[in-house]
PAZAPA-4460 file (N, C-alpha, C; in steps of 0.05 Angstrom, whole numbers, plus 32768, in hexadecimal, padded with zeros to 4 digits):
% residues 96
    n_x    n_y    n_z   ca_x   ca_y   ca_z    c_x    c_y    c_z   seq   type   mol
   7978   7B87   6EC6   7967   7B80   6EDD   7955   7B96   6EE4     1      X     A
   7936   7B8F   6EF0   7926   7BA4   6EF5   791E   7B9D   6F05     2      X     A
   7912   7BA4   6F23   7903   7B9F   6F39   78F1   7BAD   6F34     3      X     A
   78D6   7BA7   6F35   78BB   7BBC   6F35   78B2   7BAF   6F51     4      X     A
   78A1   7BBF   6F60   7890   7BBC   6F75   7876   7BC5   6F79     5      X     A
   7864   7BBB   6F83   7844   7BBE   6F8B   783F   7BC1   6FA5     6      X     A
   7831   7BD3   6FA9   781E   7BD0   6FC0   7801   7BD8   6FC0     7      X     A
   77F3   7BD3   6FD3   77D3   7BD5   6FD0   77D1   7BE5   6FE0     8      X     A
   77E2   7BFC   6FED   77E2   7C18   6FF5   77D4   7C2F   6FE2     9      X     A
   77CF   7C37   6FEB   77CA   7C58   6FDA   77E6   7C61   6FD1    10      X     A
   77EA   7C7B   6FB7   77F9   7C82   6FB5   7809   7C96   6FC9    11      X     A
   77F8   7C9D   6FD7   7807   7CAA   6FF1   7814   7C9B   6FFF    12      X     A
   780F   7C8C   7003   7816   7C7A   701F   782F   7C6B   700B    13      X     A
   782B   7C5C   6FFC   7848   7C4F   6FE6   7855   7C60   6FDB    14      X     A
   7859   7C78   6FDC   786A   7C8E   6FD6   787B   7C8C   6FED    15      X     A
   7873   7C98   6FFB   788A   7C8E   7020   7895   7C77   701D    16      X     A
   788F   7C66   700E   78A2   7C4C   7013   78B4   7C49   6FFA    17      X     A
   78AF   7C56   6FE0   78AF   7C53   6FCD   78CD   7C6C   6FC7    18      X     A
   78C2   7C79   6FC9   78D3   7C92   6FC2   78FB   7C99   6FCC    19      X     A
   78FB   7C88   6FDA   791A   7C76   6FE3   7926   7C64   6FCE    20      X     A
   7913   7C58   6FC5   791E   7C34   6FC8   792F   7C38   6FA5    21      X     A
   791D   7C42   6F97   792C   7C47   6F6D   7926   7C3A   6F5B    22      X     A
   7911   7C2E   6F6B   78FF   7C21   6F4F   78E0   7C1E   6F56    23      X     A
   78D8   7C16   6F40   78B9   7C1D   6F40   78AB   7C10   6F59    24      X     A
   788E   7C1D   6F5F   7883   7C16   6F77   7865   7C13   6F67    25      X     A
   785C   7C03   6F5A   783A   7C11   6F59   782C   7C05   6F70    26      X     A
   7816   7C1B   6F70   77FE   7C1B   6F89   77E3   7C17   6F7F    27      X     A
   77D4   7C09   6F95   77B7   7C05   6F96   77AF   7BED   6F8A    28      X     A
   77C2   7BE1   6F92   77BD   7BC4   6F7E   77A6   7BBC   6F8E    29      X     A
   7793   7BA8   6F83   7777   7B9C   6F85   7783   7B7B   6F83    30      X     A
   7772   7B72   6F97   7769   7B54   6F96   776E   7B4E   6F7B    31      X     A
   7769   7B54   6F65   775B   7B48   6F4B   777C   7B48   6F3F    32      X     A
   778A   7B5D   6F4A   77A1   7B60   6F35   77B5   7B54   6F48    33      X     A
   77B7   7B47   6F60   77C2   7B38   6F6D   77BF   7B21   6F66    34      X     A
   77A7   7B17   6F69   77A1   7AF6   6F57   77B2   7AF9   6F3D    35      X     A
   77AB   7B09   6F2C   77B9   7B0F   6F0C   77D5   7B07   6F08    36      X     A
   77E9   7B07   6F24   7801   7B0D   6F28   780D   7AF6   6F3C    37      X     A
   77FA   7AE3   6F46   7803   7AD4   6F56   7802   7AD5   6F6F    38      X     A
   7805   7AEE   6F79   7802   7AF8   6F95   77F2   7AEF   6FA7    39      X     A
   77F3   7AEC   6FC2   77EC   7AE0   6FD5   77D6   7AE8   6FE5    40      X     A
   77BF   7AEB   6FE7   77A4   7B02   6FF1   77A2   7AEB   700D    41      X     A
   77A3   7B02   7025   77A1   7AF8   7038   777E   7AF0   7041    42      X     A
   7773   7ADF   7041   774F   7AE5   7047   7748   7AEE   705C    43      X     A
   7763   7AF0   7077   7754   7AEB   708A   7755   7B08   7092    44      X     A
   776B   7B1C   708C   7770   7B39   708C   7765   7B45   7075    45      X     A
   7763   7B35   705C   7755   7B44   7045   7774   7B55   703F    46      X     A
   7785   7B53   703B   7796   7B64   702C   77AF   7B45   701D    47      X     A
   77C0   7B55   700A   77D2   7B4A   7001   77E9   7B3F   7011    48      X     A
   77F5   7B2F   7010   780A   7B2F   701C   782B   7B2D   7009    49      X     A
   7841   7B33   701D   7857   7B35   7007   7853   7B1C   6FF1    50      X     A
   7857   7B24   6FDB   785A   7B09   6FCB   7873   7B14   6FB4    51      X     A
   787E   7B05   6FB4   789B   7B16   6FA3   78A4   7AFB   6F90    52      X     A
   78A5   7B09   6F76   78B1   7AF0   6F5F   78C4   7B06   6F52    53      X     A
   78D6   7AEA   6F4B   78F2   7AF1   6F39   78EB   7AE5   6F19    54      X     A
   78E5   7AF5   6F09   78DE   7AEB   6EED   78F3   7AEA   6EDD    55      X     A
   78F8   7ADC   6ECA   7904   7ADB   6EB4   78F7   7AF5   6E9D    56      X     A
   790B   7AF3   6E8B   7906   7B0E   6E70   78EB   7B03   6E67    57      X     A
   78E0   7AF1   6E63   78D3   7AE6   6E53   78B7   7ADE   6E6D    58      X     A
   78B3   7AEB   6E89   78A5   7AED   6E93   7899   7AD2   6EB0    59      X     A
   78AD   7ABB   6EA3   78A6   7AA3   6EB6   78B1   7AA7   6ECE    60      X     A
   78A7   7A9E   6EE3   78AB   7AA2   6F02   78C1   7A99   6F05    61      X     A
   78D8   7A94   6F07   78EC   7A93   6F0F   78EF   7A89   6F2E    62      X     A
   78EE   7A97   6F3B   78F5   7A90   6F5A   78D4   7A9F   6F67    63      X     A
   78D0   7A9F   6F7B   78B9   7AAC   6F8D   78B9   7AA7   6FA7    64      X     A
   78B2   7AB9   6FB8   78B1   7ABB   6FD1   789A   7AC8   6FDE    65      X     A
   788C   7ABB   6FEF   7871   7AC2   7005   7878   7AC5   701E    66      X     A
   786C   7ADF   701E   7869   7AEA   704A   785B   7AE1   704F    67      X     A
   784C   7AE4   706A   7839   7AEC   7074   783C   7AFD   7086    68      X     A
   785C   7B07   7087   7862   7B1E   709E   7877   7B2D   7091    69      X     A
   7889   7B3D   70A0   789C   7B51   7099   78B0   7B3B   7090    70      X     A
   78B6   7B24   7096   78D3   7B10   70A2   78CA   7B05   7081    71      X     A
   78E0   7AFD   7074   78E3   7AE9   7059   78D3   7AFD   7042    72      X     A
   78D5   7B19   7040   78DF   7B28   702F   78F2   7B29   701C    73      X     A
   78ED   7B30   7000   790E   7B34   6FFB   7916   7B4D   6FF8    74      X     A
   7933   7B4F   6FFB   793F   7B77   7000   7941   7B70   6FE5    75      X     A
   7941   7B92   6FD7   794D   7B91   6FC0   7963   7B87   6FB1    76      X     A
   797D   7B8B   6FD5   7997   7B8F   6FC9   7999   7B6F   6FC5    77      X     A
   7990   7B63   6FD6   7991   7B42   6FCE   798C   7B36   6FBC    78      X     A
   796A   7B42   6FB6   795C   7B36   6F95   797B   7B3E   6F83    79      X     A
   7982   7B57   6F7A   7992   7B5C   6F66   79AE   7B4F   6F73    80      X     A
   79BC   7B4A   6F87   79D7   7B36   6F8B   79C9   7B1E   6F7E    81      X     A
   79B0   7B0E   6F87   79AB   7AF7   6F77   79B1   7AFB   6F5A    82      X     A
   799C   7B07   6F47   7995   7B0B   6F33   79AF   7B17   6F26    83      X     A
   79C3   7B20   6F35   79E2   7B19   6F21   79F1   7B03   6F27    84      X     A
   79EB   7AFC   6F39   79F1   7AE0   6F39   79E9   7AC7   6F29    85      X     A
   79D2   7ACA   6F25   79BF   7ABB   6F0E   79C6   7AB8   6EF9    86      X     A
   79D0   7AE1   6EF2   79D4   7AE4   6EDB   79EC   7ADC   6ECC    87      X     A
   7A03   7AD6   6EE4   7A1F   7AC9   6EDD   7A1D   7AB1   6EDC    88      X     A
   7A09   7AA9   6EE9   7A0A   7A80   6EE9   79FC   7A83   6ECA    89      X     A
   79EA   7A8B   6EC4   79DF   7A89   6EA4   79F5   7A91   6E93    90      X     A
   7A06   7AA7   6E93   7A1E   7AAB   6E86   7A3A   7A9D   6E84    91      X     A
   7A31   7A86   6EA2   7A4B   7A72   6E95   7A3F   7A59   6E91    92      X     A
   7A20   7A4A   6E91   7A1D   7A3F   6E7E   7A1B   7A44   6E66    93      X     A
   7A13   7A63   6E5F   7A15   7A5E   6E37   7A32   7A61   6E2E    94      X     A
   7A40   7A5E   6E45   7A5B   7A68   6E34   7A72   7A44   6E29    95      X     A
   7A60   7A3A   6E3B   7A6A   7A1D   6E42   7A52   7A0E   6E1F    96      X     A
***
């Protein structure tokens, strides 16, 4: 399992948020590489908003989730409790 994260901060400013959490943070993401990714561009603030996907190995969206505020985030510790969870429901259908 790997969590990566984005923000359209500077690397100053996503370092402070970044430098806790233990996995990757990249910064300065652009409109262009938000579209690229699915992400949610707010028009009316002009910035990104949370947009968070659970991919499969092979890259397909899996699950996803949209803010438009702090509330319906996902924590890490949850994404990865899901995502072994996932990983055991897939491990007892191939075993069946």
């Amino acid at each position: 399992m790997t969590i990566v994260a984005a923000s359209v901060d500077s690397l100053e400013d996503t370092s402070k948020v970044a430098d806790p959490l233990g996995f990757p943070v990249a910064y300065g993401v652009t409109r262009e590489q938000g579209d690229a990714i699915g992400a949610w561009w707010d028009e009316r603030r002009n910035h990104i908003q949370p947009s968070e996907f659970l991919l499969t190995k092979s890259g397909k969206v899996m699950m996803s989730t949209y803010s438009n505020s702090p509330i319906g985030r996902m924590d890490p510790a949850e994404a990865i409790t899901l995502m072994g969870y996932l990983n055991a429901q897939h491990a007892k259908k191939e075993a069946n």
